[in-house]
N, C-alpha and C positions, 0 to 999 in steps of 0.2 A: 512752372518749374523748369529749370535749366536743363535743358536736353544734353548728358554726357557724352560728349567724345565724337559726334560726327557731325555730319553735314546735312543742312535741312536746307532746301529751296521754297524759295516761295509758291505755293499750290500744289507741292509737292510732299508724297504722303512720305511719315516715318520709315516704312516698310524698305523704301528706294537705298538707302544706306546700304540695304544688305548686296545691292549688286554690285559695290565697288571692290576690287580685287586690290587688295592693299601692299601685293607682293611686291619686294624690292621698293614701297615707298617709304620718305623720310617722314616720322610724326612732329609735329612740331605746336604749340601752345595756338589758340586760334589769334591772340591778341597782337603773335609776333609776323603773321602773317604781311607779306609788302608786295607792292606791284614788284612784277618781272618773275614770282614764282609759280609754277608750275603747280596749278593746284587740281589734283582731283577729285572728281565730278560723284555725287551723289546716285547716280542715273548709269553709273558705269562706260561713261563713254571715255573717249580719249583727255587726257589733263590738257587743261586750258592755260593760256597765261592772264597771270592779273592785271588787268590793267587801272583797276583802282580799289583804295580799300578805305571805309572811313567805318566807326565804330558809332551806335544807336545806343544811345540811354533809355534807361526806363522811367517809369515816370517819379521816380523817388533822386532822378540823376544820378543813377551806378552804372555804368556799362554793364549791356545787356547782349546786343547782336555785336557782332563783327560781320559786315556787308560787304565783301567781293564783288568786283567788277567784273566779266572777262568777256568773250567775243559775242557780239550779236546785242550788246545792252544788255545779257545777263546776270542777274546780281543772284549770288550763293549766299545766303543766311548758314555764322555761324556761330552758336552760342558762344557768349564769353567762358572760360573754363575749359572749353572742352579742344579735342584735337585736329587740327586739318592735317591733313594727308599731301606730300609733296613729289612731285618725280625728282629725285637727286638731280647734282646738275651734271653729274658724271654720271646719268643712268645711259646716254649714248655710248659710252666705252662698257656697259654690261654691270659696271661698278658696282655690289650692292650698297645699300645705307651702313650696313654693319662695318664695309669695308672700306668706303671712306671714313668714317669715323674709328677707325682701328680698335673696335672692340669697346668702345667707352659707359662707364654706367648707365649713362642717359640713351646710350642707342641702345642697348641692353632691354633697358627699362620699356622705349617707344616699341621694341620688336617685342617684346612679350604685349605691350596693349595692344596691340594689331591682330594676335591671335584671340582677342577676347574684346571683340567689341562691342558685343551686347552689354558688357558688366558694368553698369556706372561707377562702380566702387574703385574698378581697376582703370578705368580711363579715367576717373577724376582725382585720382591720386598720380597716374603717370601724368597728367595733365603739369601740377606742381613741379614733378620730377624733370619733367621738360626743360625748365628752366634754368635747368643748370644744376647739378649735384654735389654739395659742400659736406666731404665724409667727416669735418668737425661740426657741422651743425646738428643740433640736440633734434630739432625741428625736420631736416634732412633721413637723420639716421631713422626719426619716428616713423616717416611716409615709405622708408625701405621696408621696415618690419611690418610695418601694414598690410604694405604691399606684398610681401612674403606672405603673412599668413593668409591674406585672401585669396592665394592662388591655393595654397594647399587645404583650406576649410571650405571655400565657395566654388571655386573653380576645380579639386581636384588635379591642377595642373605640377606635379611633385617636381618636375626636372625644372621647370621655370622656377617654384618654391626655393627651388637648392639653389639654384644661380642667382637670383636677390639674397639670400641669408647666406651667402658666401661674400658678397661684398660687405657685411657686416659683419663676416667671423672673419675676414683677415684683418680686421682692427686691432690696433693695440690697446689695452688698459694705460689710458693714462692719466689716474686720478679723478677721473670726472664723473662720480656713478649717475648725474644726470645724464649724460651719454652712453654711460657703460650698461646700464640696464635696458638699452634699444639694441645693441651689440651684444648682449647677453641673451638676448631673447633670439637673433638671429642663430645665433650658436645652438640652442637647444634646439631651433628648429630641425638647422644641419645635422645636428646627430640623432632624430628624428626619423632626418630622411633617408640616411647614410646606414642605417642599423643593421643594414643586410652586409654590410663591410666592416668586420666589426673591430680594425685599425684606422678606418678615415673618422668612426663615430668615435671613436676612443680618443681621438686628437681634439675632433671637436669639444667631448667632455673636458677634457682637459683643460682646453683654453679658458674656458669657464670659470673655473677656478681661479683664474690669473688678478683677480682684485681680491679675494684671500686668500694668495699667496704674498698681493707686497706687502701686507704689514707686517713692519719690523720690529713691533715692540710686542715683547712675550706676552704678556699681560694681555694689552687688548685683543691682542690674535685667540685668545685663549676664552676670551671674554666672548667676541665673535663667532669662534667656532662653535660655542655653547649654544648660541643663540641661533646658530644658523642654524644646528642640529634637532633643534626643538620645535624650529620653523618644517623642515625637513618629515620631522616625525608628526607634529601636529597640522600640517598644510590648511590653508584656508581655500575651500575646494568650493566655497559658497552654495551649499547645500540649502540653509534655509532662504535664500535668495530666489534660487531656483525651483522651490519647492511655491513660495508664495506666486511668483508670477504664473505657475502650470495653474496653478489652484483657482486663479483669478482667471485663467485664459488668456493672458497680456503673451501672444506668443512672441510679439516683437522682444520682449522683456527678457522674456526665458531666452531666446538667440544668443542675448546680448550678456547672461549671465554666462552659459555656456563657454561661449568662444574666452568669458577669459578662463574660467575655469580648465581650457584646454591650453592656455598659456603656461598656467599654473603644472599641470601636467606635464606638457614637455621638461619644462626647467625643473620637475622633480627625476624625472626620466635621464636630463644629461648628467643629473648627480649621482646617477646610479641607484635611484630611489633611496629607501629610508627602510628603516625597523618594522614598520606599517603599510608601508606599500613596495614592494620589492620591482624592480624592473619590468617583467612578465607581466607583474599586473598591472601598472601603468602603460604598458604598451596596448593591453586588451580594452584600457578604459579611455585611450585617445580614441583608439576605431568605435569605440561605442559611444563615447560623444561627438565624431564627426557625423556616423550615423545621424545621430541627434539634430545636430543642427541641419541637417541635408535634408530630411524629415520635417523640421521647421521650417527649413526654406518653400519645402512643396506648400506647405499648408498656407503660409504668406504668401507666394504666388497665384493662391486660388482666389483670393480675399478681393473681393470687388475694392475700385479705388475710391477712398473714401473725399 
């Protein structure tokens, strides 16, 4: 299995990752990695420079390692996927990464996975994010929301949560609800997290709205609002879903029904609830289903690996 997000050496145990001090480093995709960067070291010592890099297939021919050269003939194994660690090249003028790159998503994105480097979930989606971030792509905006909601369901991390789903609530609606329901979901989260301000959340709800608000013909707007209202009132909160996989013991299953059912929640939450679920209550049954999953998670973590 592909090791996320750091640096493994050769006869060198997992564990060693955790001595490197990631501060002020740039993250960058392990694949884009080239001689002459400054790469830091597993072992926590000083960053080395590379002086040669060539890429190891597996035996199916998919890239698998990325092999670093650097002083002494030592070669740094790094999974393909996952993140290497760089000293900027303006780290001698004190310059942070966030501040050469003047605040940019993708530096945004690499400083939140530097604080979480345990999480494969969150290095292997900033990993993608690396790459380059396209706020029209359908596939982009998906890995933001991801990325959002795993800070705030797994990680507990809410001010990182609000700064990803804020780069997806300043979108605009522009006809495309393949896109619009990745930015939609951003939104609810922001007003989510926002609730204790209850003008930043109230804007956020708002925006929300902004794909039933362009429609211009009475009729369908009428038709739709129907329909939303009924969605609203009748919510599919996937009860029997979650009911079957507890019953069965599948707790992966039950995680995976959960977390959407708390999607589902938020975005009934930034509409102000419904007839059947008023605001208050939605807010008691997020915290009661992140409990949930958090609870889940202990019990999967205990789970010998199969």
């Amino acid at each position: 299995m592909i090791i996320q997000g750091l640096l493994a050496e050769v006869g060198t145990t997992y564990m060693m990752v955790n001595r490197m001090d990631r501060t002020g480093l740039r993250a960058v995709p392990a694949e884009v990695l080239a001689v002459g960067d400054m790469l830091a070291l597993p072992d926590g010592g000083e960053p080395a420079e590379v002086s040669a890099v060539v890429v190891e297939n597996d035996d199916f021919g998919v890239p698998a390692l990325v092999v670093a050269t650097i002083a002494g003939e030592r070669r740094i194994r790094l999974a393909t996927g996952s993140m290497a660690y760089l000293e900027p090249a303006d780290a001698e003028l004190g310059l942070s990464a966030v501040a050469a790159d003047h605040g940019s998503p993708e530096e945004l994105i690499a400083q939140i996975a530097q604080a979480h480097p345990e999480s494969q979930a969150i290095q292997g989606v900033a990993a993608r994010l690396a790459r380059g971030i396209n706020l029209k792509a359908g596939s982009n905006l998906q890995d933001l929301h991801q990325f959002a909601l795993t800070l705030l369901i797994d990680e507990g991390d809410t001010a990182s949560a609000l700064s990803v789903a804020d780069l997806l609530a300043q979108l605009p609606f522009d006809g495309n609800f393949g896109r619009w329901k990745w930015i939609e979901g951003g939104l609810a989260i922001a007003a989510y997290l926002t609730r204790h301000d209850d003008a930043r959340s109230a804007r956020y709800s708002a925006a929300i709205r902004a794909a039933e608000d362009a429609e211009t013909d009475p009729l369908r707007a009428k038709t739709a609002a129907m329909y939303r209202q009924r969605q609203l009132n009748e919510p599919n909160v996937y009860d029997p879903e979650i009911l079957r996989a507890s019953t069965a013991g599948k707790t992966d299953v039950e995680r995976d029904w959960r977390v959407l059912r708390i999607g589902v929640l938020l975005y009934l939450r930034a509409h102000g609830g419904s007839k059947t679920l008023s605001r208050d209550v939605l807010e008691r049954r997020i915290a009661a289903e992140l409990a949930a999953v958090g609870a889940l998670d202990a019990q999967l973590a205990k789970r010998p690996p199969s």
